[in-house]
C-alpha positions, 0 to 999 in steps of 0.5 A: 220550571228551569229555563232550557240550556241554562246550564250552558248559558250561565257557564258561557256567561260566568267564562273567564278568569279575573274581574267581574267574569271571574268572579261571577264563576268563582262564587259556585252559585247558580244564576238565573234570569230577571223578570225583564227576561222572562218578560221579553221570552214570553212577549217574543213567543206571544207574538210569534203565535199571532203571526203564525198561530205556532208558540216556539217552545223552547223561545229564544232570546238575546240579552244586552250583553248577547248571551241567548238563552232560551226558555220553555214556556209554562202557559199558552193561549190564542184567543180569537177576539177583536183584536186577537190576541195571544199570551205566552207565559214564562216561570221565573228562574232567580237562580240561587238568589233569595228573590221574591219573585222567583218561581212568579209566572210572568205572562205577556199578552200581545194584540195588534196595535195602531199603525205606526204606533210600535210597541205600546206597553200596558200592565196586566195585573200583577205589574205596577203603575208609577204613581210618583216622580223620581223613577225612571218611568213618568207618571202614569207609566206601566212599572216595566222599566227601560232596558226590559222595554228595549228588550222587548222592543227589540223581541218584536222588531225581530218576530216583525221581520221574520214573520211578515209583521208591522211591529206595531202591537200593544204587550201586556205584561202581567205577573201571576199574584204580583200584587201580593208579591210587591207587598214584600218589596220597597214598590209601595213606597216608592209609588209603584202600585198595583203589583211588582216592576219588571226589572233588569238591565242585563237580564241576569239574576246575580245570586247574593249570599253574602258569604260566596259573594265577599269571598268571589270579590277578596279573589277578585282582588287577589286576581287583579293584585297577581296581574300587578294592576295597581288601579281596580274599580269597586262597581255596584252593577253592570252599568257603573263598571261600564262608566268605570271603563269608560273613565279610566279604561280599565282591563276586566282583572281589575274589576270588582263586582262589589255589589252591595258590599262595600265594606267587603272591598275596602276592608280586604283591601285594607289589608291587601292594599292596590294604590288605586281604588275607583268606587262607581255606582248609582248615586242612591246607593252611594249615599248610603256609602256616603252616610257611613253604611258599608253593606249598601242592600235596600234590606239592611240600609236605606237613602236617608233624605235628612242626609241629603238634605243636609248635604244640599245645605252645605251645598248651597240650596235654600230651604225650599229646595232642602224641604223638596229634597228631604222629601223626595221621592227617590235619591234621583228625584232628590240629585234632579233637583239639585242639579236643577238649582245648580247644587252639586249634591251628586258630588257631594255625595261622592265626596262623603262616600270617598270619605267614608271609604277612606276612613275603612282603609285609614293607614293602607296605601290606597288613593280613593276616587268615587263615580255616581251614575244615574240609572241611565249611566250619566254621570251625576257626582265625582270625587277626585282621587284622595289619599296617600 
């Protein structure tokens, strides 16, 4: 089942003519929407209809960056109870990109809760429970990640003034057959058990192929080369180009959405040199770089905690803190306690990835500096511009 006015809305989204806008336009491919998304579209119909005992179908909603789409709902139900309650189901659209999840039915089920309490998020089945440190979710806390709850938080706070309510509800999300799905994902891992996480930070599903996307990103820089920029950012998502923006106030022809292709950005660039090159991305993806991979995909390469380990070392941390980071969680888990210890592993992770970068373009005129985020946006490693 497609969402309603999708067509439109992904039109609207991908408008413009350099940068990640025009790169998103360029690449031909059909968008489609993260299970944060429909998350928050089937929480935001569920407790319109326990207000109002009505579901709005079509149900809309407004994104991070206020794109509004709107989505047809796929399952219904008001079920008297104490408390009622009311469950809104929404089937996920990726779009043209091979995700797993797509065509899973996302279902939130919405109850009143405590007063004063606001939104208290619960996972049904088919959605994970974090069983280890290093995710950005504590221990013990359903797998919705933070920028879905902030959605969904915001669904309700709007459902609560327009239609008389508290806002103080508890929302289940559940995913139809998730447990099976996330067996096909990095979840286990991880230590999400139980079933997938309910993801997104734009709530945009940016489809992949790899040949339609090095071409968006070669057009990109040929875009930005046209502008006569001479400084452009290579960013692994939304939230790294904001940092890059930030930094070094850079206009939106002189973003590249690299994504996880680095080596597609470099090697074009190599031939096609612009003075100034930005890498910003998460610090977990950006080891990879560091560790000499250019397609940074959690398919094809993976964070090797030795490396890390052995960056920490030269870093200066003792062996019981070289031990905990080769046996981290994640490669946030890992950078934490770095900096808790005060070992600057995040920038030396970027100072690697710099290195790494500049051995792809040895011989080309292009200066190299690199930003690790962490999933929150702080900065967490810098490498000074290098280069000729």
């Amino acid at each position: 089942m497609r969402d309603v006015g999708s067509e439109a809305q992904v039109a609207a989204a991908g408008a413009g003519t350099g940068g990640r806008a025009g790169q998103l336009k360029s690449s031909g491919l059909r968008h489609g929407w993260t299970t944060g998304a429909c998350a928050t579209a089937a929480t935001k119909a569920a407790y319109t209809a326990l207000l109002t005992g009505e579901f709005p179908d079509p149900v809309a909603i407004t994104l991070p960056k206020g794109q509004q789409p709107a989505f047809a709902l796929a399952a219904e139900e008001l079920r008297t109870g104490s408390p009622p309650s009311a469950m809104a189901g929404v089937v996920k659209d990726a779009g043209d990109d091979p995700d797993v999840t797509h065509g899973a039915l996302v279902r939130a089920t919405v109850r009143a809760g405590a007063p004063g309490a606001g939104v208290v998020f619960r996972a049904g089945p088919g959605v994970g429970t974090v069983t280890k440190a290093g995710l950005p979710l504590p221990v013990g806390e359903p797998a919705i990640n933070p920028v879905p709850r902030q959605m969904i938080r915001d669904a309700v706070a709007e459902v609560a003034a327009a239609c008389g309510g508290s806002g103080d509800v508890v929302v289940e999300v559940s995913v139809d057959h998730g447990e099976e799905i996330a067996r096909s994902t990095w979840n286990p891992r991880l230590g999400i058990l139980g079933g997938l996480s309910i993801l997104g930070t734009t709530g945009i599903v940016v489809p992949y192929s790899c040949s339609a996307w090095i071409d968006s990103i070669r057009r990109g820089v040929d875009v930005a080369r046209a502008a006569g920029r001479t400084h452009v950012a290579g960013c692994t998502g939304s939230t790294s180009e904001k940092v890059a923006v930030a930094v070094h106030g850079l206009p939106e022809d002189a973003l590249l959405d690299m994504g996880d292709f680095a080596g597609a950005v470099l090697k074009y660039l190599k031939r096609h040199p612009v003075p100034r090159l930005t890498i910003a991305g998460g610090f977990a993806k950006l080891s990879k770089l560091a560790a000499g991979h250019l397609d940074l995909h959690s398919a094809r390469s993976q964070v090797d905690k030795g490396y890390l380990a052995e960056l920490a070392r030269r870093g200066g941390a003792d062996e019981p803190l070289a031990e905990a980071v080769a046996a981290a969680n994640t490669g946030l888990e890992a950078v934490q306690r770095c900096r808790a210890a005060g070992v600057p592993l995040g920038d030396l992770v970027a100072e690697a990835a710099r290195a790494t970068a500049l051995g792809v373009l040895l011989g080309s005129p292009v200066a190299v500096d690199v930003i690790c985020i962490d999933r929150a946006g702080a900065i967490v490693g810098r490498a000074e511009p290098l280069g000729p």
